[in-house]
C-alpha positions as a Markdown table, in Angstrom:
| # | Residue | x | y | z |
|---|---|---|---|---|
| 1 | Unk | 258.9 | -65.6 | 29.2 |
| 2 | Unk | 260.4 | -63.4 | 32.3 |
| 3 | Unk | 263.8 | -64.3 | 32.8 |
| 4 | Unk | 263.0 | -63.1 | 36.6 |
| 5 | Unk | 259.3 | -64.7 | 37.4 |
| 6 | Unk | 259.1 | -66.0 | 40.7 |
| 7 | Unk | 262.2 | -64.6 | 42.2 |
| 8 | Unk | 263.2 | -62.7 | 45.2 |
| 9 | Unk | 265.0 | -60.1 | 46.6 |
| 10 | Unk | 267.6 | -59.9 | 48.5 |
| 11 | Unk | 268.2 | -56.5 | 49.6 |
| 12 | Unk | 271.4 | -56.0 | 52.7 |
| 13 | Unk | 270.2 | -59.7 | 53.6 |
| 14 | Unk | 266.6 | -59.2 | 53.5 |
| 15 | Unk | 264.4 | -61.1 | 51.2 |
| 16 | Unk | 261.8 | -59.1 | 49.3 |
| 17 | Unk | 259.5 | -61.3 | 46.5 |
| 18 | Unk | 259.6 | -59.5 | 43.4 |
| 19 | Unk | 256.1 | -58.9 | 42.3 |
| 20 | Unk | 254.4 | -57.4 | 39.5 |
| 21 | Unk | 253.3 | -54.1 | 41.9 |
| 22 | Unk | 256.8 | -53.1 | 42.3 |
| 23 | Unk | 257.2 | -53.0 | 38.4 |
| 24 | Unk | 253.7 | -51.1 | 38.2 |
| 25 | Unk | 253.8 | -49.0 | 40.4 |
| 26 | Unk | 257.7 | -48.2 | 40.1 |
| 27 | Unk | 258.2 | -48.0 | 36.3 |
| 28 | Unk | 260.9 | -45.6 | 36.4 |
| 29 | Unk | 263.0 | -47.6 | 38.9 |
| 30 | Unk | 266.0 | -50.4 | 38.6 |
| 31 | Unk | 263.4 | -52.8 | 39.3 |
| 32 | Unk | 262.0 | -52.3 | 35.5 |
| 33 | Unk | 265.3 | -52.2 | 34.1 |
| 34 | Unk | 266.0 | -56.0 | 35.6 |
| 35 | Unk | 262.5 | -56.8 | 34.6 |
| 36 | Unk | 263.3 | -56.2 | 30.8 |
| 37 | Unk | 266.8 | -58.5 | 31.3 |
| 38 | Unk | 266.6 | -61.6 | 28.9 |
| 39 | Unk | 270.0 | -62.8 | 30.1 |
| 40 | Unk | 272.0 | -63.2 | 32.9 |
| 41 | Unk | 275.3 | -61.2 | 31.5 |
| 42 | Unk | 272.3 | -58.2 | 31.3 |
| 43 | Unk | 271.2 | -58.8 | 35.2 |
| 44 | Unk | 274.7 | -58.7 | 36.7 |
| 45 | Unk | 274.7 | -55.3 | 35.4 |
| 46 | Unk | 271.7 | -54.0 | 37.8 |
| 47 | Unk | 272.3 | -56.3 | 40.5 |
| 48 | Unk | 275.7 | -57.4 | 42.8 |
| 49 | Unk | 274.9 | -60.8 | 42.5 |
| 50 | Unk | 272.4 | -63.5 | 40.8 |
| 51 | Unk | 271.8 | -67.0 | 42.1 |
| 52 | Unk | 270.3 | -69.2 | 39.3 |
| 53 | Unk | 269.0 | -72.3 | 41.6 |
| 54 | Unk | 267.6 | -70.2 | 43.8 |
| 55 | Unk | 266.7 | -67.5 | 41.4 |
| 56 | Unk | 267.9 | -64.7 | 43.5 |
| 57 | Unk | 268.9 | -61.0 | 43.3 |
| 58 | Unk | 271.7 | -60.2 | 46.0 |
| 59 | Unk | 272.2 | -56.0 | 45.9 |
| 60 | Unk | 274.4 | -54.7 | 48.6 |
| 61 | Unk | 272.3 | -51.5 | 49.7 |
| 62 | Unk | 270.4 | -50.6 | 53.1 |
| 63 | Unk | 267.4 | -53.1 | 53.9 |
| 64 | Unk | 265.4 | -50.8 | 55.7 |
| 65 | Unk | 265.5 | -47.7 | 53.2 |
| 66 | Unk | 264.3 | -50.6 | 50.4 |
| 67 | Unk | 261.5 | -51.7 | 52.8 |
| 68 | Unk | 260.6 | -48.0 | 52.9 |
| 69 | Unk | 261.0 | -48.0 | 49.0 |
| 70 | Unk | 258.4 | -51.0 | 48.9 |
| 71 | Unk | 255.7 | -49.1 | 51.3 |
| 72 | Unk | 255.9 | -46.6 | 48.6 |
| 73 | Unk | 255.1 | -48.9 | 46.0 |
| 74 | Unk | 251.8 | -50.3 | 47.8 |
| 75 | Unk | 250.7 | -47.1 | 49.1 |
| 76 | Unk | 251.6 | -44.3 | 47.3 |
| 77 | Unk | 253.4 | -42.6 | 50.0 |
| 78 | Unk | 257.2 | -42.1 | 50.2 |
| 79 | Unk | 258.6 | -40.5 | 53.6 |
| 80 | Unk | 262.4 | -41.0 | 55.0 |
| 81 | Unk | 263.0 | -43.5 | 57.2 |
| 82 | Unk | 263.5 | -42.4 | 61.0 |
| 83 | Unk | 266.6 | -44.8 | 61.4 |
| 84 | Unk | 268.8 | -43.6 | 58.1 |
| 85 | Unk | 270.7 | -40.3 | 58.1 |
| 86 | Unk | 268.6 | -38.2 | 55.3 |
| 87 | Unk | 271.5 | -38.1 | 53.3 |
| 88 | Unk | 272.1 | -41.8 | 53.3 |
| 89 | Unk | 268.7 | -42.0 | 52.3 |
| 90 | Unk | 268.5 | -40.2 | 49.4 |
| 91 | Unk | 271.7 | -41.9 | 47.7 |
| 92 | Unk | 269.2 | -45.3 | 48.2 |
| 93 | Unk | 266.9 | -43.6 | 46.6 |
| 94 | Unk | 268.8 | -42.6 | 43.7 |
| 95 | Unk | 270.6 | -45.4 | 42.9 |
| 96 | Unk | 266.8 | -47.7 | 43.3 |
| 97 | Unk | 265.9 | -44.4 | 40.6 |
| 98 | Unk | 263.9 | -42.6 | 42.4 |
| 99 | Unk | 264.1 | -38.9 | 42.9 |
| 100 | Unk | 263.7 | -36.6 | 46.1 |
| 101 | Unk | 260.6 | -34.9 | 44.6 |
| 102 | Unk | 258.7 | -38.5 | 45.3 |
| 103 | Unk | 259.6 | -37.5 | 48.9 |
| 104 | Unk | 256.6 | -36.0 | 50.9 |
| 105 | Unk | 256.3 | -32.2 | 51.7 |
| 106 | Unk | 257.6 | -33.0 | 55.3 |
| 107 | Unk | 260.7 | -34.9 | 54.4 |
| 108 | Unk | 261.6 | -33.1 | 51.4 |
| 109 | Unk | 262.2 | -30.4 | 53.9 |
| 110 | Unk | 263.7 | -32.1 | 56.3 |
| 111 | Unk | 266.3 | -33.4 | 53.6 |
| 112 | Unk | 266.5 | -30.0 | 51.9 |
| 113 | Unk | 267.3 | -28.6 | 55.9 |
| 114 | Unk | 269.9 | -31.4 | 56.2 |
| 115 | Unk | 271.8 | -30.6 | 52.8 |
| 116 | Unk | 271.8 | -27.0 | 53.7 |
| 117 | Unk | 273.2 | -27.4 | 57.1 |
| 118 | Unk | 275.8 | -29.6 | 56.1 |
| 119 | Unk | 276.6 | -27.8 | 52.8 |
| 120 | Unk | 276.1 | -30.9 | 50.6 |
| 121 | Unk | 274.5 | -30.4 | 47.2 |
| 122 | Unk | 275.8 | -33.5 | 45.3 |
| 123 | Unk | 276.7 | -37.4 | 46.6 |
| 124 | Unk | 280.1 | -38.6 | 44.8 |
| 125 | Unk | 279.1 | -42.1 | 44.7 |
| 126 | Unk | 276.1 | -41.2 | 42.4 |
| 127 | Unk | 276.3 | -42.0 | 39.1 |
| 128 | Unk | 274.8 | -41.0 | 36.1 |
| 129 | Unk | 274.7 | -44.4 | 34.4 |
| 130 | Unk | 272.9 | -46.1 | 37.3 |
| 131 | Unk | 270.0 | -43.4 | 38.0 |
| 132 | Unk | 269.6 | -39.2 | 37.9 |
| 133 | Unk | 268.9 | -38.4 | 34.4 |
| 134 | Unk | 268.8 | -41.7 | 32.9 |
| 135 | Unk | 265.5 | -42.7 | 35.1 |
| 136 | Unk | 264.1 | -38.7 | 34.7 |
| 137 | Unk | 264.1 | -39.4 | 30.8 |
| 138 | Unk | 262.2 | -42.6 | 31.3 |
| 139 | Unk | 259.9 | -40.9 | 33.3 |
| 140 | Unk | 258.9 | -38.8 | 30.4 |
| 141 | Unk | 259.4 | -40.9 | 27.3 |
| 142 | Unk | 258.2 | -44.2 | 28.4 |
| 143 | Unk | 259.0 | -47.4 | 27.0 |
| 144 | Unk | 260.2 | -46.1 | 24.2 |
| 145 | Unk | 263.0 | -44.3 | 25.3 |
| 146 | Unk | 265.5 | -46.2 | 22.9 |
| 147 | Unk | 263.7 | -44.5 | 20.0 |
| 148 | Unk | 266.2 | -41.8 | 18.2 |
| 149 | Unk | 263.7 | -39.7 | 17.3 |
| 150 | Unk | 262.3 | -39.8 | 20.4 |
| 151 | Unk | 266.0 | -39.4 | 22.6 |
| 152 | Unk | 266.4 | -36.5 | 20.3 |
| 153 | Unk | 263.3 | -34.7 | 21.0 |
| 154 | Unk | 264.3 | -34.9 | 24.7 |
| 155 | Unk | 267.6 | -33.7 | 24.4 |
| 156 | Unk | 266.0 | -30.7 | 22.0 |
| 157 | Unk | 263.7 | -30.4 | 25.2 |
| 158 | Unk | 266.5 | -30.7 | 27.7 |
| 159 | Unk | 268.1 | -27.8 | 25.4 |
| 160 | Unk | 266.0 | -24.9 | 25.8 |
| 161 | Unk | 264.6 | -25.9 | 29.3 |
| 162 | Unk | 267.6 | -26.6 | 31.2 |
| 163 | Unk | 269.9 | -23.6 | 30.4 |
| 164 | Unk | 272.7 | -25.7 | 32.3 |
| 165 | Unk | 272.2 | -29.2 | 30.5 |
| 166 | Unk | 274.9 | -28.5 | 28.1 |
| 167 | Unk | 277.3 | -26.1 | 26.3 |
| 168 | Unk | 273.9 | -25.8 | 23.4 |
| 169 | Unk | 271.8 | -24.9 | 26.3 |
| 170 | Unk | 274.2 | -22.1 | 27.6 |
| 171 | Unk | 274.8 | -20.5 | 24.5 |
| 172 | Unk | 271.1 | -20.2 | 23.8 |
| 173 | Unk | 270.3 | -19.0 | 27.4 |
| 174 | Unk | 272.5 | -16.4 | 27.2 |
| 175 | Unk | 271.1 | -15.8 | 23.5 |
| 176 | Unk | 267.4 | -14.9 | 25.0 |
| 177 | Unk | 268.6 | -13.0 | 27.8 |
| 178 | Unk | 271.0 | -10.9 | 25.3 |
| 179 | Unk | 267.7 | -10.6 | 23.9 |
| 180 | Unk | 265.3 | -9.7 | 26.0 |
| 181 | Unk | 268.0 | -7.0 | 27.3 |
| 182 | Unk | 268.4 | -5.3 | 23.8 |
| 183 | Unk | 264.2 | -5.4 | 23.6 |
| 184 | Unk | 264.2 | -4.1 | 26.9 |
| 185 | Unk | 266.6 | -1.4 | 25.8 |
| 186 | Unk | 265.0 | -0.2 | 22.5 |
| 187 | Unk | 261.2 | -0.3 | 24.8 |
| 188 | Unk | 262.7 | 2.5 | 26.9 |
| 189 | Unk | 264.5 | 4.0 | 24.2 |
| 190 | Unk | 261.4 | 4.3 | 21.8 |
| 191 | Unk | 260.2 | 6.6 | 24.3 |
| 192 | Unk | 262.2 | 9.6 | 24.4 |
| 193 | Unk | 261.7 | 12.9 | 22.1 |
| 194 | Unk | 264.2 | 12.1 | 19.9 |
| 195 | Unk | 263.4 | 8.0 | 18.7 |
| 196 | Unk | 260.4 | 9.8 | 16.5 |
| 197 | Unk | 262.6 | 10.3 | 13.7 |
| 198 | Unk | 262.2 | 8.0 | 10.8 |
| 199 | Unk | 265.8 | 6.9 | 10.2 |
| 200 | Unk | 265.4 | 5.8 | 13.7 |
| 201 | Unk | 262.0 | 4.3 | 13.6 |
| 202 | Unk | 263.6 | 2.2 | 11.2 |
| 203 | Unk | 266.3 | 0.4 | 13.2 |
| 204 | Unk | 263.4 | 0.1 | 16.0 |
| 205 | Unk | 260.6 | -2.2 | 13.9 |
| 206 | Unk | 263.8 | -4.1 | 12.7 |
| 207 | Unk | 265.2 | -4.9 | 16.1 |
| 208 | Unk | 262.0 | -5.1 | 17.5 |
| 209 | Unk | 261.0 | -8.0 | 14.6 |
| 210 | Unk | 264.1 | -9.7 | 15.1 |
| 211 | Unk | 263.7 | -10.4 | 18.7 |
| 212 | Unk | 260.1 | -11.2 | 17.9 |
| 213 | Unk | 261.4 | -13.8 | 15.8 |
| 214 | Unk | 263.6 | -15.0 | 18.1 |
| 215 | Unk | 261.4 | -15.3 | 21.0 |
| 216 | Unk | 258.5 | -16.6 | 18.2 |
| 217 | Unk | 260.6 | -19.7 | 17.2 |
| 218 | Unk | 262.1 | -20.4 | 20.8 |
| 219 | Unk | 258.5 | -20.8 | 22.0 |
| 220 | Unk | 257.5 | -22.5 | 19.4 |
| 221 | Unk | 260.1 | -25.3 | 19.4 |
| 222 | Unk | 260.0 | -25.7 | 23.3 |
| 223 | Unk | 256.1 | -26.1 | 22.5 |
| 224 | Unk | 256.9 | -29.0 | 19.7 |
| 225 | Unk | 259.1 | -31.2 | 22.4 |
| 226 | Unk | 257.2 | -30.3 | 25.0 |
| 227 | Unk | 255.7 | -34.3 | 26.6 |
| 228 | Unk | 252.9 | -32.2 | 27.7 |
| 229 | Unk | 251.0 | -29.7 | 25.8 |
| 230 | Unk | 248.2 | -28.9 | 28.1 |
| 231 | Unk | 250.8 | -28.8 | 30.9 |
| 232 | Unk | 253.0 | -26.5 | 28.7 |
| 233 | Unk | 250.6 | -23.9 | 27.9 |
| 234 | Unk | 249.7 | -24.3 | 31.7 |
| 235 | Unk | 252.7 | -23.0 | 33.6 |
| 236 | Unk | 253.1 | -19.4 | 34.2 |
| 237 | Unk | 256.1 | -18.5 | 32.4 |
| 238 | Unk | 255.1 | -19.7 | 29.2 |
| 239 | Unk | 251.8 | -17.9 | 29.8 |
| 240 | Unk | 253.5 | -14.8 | 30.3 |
| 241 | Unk | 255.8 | -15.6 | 27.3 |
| 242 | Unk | 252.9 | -16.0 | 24.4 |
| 243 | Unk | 251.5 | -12.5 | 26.2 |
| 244 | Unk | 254.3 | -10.6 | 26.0 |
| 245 | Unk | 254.4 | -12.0 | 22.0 |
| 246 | Unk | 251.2 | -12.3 | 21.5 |
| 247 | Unk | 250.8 | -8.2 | 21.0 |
| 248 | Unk | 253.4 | -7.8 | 18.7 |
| 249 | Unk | 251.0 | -9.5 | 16.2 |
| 250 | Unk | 248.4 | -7.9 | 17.0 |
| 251 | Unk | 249.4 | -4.5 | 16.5 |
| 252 | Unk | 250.7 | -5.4 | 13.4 |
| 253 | Unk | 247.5 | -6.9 | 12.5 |
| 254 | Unk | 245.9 | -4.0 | 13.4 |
| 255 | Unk | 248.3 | -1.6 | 11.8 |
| 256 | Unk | 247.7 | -3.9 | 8.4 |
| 257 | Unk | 243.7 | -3.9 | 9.1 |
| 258 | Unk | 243.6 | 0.1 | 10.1 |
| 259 | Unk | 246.2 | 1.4 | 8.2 |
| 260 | Unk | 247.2 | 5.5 | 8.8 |
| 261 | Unk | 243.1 | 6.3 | 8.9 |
| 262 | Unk | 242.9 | 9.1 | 11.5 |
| 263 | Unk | 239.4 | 8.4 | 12.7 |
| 264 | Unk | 241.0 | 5.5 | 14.3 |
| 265 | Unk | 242.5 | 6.9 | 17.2 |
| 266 | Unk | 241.2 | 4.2 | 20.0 |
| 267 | Unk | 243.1 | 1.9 | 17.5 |
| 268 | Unk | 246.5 | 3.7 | 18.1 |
| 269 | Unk | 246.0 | 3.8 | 22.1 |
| 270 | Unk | 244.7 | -0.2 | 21.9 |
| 271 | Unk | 248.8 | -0.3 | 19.8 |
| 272 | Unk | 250.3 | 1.6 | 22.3 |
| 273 | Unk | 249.0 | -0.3 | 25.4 |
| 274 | Unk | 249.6 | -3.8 | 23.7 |
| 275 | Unk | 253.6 | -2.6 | 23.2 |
| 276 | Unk | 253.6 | -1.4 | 26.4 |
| 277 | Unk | 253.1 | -5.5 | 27.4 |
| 278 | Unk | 256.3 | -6.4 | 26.3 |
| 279 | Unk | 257.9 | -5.5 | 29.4 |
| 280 | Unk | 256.9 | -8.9 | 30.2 |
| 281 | Unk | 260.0 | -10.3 | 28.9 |
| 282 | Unk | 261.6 | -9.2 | 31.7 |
| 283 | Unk | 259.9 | -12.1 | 34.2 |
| 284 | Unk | 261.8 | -14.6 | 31.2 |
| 285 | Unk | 264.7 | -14.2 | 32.6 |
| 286 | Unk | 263.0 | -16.2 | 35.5 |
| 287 | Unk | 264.0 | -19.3 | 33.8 |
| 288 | Unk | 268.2 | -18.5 | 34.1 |
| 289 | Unk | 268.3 | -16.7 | 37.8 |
| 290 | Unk | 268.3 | -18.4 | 40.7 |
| 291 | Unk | 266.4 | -14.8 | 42.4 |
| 292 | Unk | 263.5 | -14.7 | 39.9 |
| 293 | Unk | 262.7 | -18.2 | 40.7 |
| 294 | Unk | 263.0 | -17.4 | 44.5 |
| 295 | Unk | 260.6 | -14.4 | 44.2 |
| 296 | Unk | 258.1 | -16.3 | 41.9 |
| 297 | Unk | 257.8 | -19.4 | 44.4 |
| 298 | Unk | 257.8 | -17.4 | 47.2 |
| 299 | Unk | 255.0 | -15.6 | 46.5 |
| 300 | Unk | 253.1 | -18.4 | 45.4 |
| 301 | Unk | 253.6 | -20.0 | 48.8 |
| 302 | Unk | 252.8 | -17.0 | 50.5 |
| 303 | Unk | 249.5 | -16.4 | 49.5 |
| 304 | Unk | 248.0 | -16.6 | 52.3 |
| 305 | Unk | 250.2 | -14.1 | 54.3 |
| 306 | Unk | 250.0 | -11.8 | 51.0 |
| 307 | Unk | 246.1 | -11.7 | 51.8 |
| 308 | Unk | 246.5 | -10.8 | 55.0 |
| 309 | Unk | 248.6 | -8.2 | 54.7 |
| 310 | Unk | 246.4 | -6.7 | 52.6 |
| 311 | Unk | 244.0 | -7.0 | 55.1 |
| 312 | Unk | 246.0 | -5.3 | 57.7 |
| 313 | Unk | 246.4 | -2.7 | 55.2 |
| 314 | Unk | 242.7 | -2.3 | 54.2 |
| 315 | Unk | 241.2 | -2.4 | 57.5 |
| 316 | Unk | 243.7 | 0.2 | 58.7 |
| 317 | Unk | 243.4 | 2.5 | 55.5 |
| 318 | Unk | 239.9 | 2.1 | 56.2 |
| 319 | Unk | 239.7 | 3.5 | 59.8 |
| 320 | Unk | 242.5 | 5.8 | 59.8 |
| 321 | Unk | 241.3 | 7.4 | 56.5 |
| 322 | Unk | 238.2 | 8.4 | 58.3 |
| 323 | Unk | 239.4 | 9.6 | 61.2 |
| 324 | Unk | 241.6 | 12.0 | 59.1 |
| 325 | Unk | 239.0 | 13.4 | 57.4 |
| 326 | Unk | 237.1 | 13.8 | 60.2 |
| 327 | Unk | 239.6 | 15.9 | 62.1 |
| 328 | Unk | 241.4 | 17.6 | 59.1 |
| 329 | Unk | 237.8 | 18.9 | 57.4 |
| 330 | Unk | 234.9 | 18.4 | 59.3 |
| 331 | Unk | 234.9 | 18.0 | 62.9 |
| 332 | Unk | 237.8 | 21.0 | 63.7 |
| 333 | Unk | 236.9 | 23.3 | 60.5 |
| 334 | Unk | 240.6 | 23.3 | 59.6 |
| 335 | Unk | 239.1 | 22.9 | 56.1 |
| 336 | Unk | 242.1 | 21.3 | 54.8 |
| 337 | Unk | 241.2 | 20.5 | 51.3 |
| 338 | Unk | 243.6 | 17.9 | 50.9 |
| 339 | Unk | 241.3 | 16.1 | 53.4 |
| 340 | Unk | 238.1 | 17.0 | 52.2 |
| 341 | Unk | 237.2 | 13.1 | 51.2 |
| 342 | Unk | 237.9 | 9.7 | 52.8 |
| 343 | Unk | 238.8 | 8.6 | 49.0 |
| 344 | Unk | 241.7 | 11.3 | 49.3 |
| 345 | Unk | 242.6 | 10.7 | 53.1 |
| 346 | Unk | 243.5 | 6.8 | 51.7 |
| 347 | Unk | 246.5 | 8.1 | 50.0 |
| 348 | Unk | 247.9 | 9.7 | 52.9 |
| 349 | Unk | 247.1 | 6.8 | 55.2 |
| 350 | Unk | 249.0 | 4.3 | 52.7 |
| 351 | Unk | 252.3 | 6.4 | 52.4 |
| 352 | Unk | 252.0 | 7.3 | 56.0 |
| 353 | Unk | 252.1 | 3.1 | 57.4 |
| 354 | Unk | 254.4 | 2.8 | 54.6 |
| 355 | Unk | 256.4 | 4.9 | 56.2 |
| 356 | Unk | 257.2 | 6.9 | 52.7 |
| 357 | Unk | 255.9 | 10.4 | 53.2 |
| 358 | Unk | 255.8 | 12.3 | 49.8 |
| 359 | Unk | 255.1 | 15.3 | 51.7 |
| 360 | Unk | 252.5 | 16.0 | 49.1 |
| 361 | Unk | 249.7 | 16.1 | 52.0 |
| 362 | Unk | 249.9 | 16.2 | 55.7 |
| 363 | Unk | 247.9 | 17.1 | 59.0 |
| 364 | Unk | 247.7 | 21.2 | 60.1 |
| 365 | Unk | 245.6 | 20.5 | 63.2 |
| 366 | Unk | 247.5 | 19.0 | 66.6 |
| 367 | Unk | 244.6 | 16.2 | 66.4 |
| 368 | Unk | 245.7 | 15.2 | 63.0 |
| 369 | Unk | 249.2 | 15.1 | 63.5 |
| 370 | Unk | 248.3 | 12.6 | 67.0 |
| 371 | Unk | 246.7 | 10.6 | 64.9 |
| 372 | Unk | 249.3 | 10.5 | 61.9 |
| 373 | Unk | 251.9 | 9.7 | 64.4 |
| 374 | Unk | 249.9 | 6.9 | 65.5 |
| 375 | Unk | 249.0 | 5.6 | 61.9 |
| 376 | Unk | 252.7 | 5.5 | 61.2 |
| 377 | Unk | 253.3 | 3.0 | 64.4 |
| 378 | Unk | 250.8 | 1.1 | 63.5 |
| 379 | Unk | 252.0 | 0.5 | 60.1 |
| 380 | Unk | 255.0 | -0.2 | 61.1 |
| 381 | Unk | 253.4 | -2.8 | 63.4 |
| 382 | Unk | 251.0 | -4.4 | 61.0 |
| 383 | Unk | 253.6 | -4.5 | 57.8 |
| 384 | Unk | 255.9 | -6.5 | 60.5 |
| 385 | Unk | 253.9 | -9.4 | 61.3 |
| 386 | Unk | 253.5 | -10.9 | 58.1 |
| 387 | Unk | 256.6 | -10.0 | 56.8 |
| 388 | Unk | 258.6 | -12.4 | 58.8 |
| 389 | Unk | 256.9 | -15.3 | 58.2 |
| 390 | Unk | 257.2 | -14.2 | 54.5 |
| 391 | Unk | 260.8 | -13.5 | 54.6 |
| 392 | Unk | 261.4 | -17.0 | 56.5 |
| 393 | Unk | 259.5 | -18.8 | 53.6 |
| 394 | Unk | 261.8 | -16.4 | 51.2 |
| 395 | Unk | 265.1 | -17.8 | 52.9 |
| 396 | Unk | 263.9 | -21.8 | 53.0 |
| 397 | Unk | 262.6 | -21.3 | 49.0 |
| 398 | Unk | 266.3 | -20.2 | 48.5 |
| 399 | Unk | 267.7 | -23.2 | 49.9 |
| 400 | Unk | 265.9 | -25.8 | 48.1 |
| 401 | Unk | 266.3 | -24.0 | 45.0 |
| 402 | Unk | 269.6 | -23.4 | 45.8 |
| 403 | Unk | 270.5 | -27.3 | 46.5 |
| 404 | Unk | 267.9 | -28.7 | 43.8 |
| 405 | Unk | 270.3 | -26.7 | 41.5 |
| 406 | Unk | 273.4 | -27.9 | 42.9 |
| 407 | Unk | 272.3 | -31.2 | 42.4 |
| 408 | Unk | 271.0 | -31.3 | 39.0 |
| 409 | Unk | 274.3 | -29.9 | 38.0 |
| 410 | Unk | 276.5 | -32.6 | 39.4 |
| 411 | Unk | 274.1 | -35.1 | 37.6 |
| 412 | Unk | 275.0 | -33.1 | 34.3 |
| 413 | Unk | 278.6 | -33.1 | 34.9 |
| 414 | Unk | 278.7 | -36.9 | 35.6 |
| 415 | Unk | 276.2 | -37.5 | 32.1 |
| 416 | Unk | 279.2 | -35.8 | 30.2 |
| 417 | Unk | 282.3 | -37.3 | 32.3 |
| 418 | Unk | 281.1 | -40.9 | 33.0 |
């Protein structure tokens, strides 16, 4: 039987009935924590206060943000409340264990604005013990979170995934990038005129098939303690990790299959190209700098202004291209060959709005040169107007990235000094 059937609330003097929808629909929270007490010496240590006559909960914390808190439970819908300071808010959210990212897109940004402007990344009254990691674990293990095998597979996860969870994770995110730098350094190396000796070849394949390995089992342990699997093989950097892998295989498959047969030669370009891929290792290092992950989110929310700047772009490579080519080889009989298609004119209309000027082609007739002039103006012009918006979505990704990492890091400091 429920030690806590029937019995209410009482929240900053507010009386709230404690129904099975809270529990439901808040699983993660406090609430289901006191709803698996079987004694009172168990409630006392979730709650300030317990009446047994009355069969109350007393908890010291602000009415309204638990009211808010209840809203969210019935309607799936979490949003600050208009009478709390945003920071207050969010430590009544943490210690109820709940996290910002319930928050909708609206008031996590207005939080995230708050935070910044007030350079606060971390609450000192929060505690580890009473929400923060403790209720993010239960969000991903379930009931069954007192399960060893189950608490280790989440710190293994916690391990490789959160390069600042612990002194392990460190060490082994500064392994991979040491990594990926020394595969980035023998890619370019391979290269020049003098790698093609076989002493040196050598040292190459057994580099290269150590980092391999390493890379190989790294994936493939963050795969086994992944909660997910569909959502693992989902996200982009993972993607992009089994590509830049993946080729490494398949060259030496190939190799094996092929052997030194000369009448392959398509097979030796396909080896070439596929080798070429693991410059992708570079975007890994997405996962330990703070920049990478700026860029990448940026651009995803961008989108929109990334299409339209390549419609400014097409549009105006488009007109001015055939305008150039008009004037520079038909219309004027200048006969400047480096005009003599629109196909060719594009190249000099793109570095002319890009304002880079290779000097590799340029106008001979005064009409031509107008008309450059104007092209570069109007690059300038065009380039501008997205650009802002995309550098203000640059500088507001920073900031919640920025504060998101702030205060995951105090919530690991307090994990290992209670």
């Amino acid at each position: 039987m429920k030690l806590l059937s029937g019995c209410t609330l009482n929240v900053g003097g507010r009386r709230f009935p404690f129904t099975s929808d809270l529990v439901t629909h808040l699983p993660l929270s406090r609430l289901s924590r006191l709803n698996r007490c079987v004694s009172e010496s168990e409630l006392l240590e979730f709650c300030d206060d317990y009446d047994r006559e009355t069969n109350e909960l007393f908890f010291d914390r602000h009415s309204d943000a638990f009211s808010f808190i209840v809203a969210y439970a019935q309607h799936g819908a979490l949003r600050l409340a208009p009478s709390m300071c945003e920071l207050s808010f969010l430590n009544e959210l943490l210690y109820w264990g709940l996290d910002s990212a319930e928050l909708q897109t609206c008031c996590q940004r207005r939080l995230d604005q708050r935070m910044s402007d007030c350079y606060v990344h971390f609450f000192p009254e929060c505690r580890f013990s009473d929400y923060g990691l403790f209720y993010q674990s239960d969000r991903h293990i379930g009931e069954g979170c007192g399960s060893r095998w189950r608490g280790w597979m989440e710190a293994v996860r916690r391990t490789f995934e959160e390069p600042t969870s612990s002194l392990a994770a460190q060490i082994l995110a500064s392994l991979s990038v040491l990594f990926v730098l020394i595969s980035m350094v023998m890619l370019c190396a391979s290269t020049l005129p003098d790698w093609s000796r076989d002493e040196t070849m050598e040292t190459h394949r057994l580099v290269e098939s150590i980092c391999i390995g390493w890379f190989t089992a790294e994936c493939t342990l963050r795969f086994l303690v992944s909660q997910d699997k569909c959502e693992f093989v989902r996200r982009p950097l993972n993607v992009i990790d089994i590509l830049a892998i993946a080729p490494y295989y398949v060259s030496v498959l190939v190799s094996f299959l092929t052997g030194e047969d000369s009448e392959l030669q398509r097979a030796g370009v396909m080896l070439r190209v596929l080798r070429m891929m693991r410059i992708f290792w570079l975007i890994k290092l997405a996962r330990h700098f703070l920049g990478l992950q700026t860029l990448g989110l940026t651009l995803r929310r961008c989108y929109r202004e990334m299409l339209t700047l390549l419609v400014f772009v097409g549009v105006a490579m488009a007109i001015f291209s055939a305008w150039a080519q008009l004037l520079e080889y038909d219309l004027l009989r200048a006969r400047n060959q480096d005009y003599a298609s629109i196909p060719a004119a594009c190249w000099w209309v793109i570095i002319s709005m890009t304002t880079v000027g290779y000097g590799d082609m340029y106008p001979v007739t005064v009409a031509g040169r107008v008309l450059g002039g104007v092209c570069v103006v109007s690059g300038i012009v065009l380039l501008a107007l997205p650009i802002t918006f995309i550098y203000h979505s640059f500088v507001q990704c920073y900031h919640e990235l920025k504060v998101q990492s702030s205060r995951d890091q105090y919530v690991l400091e307090s994990a290992r000094d209670p």
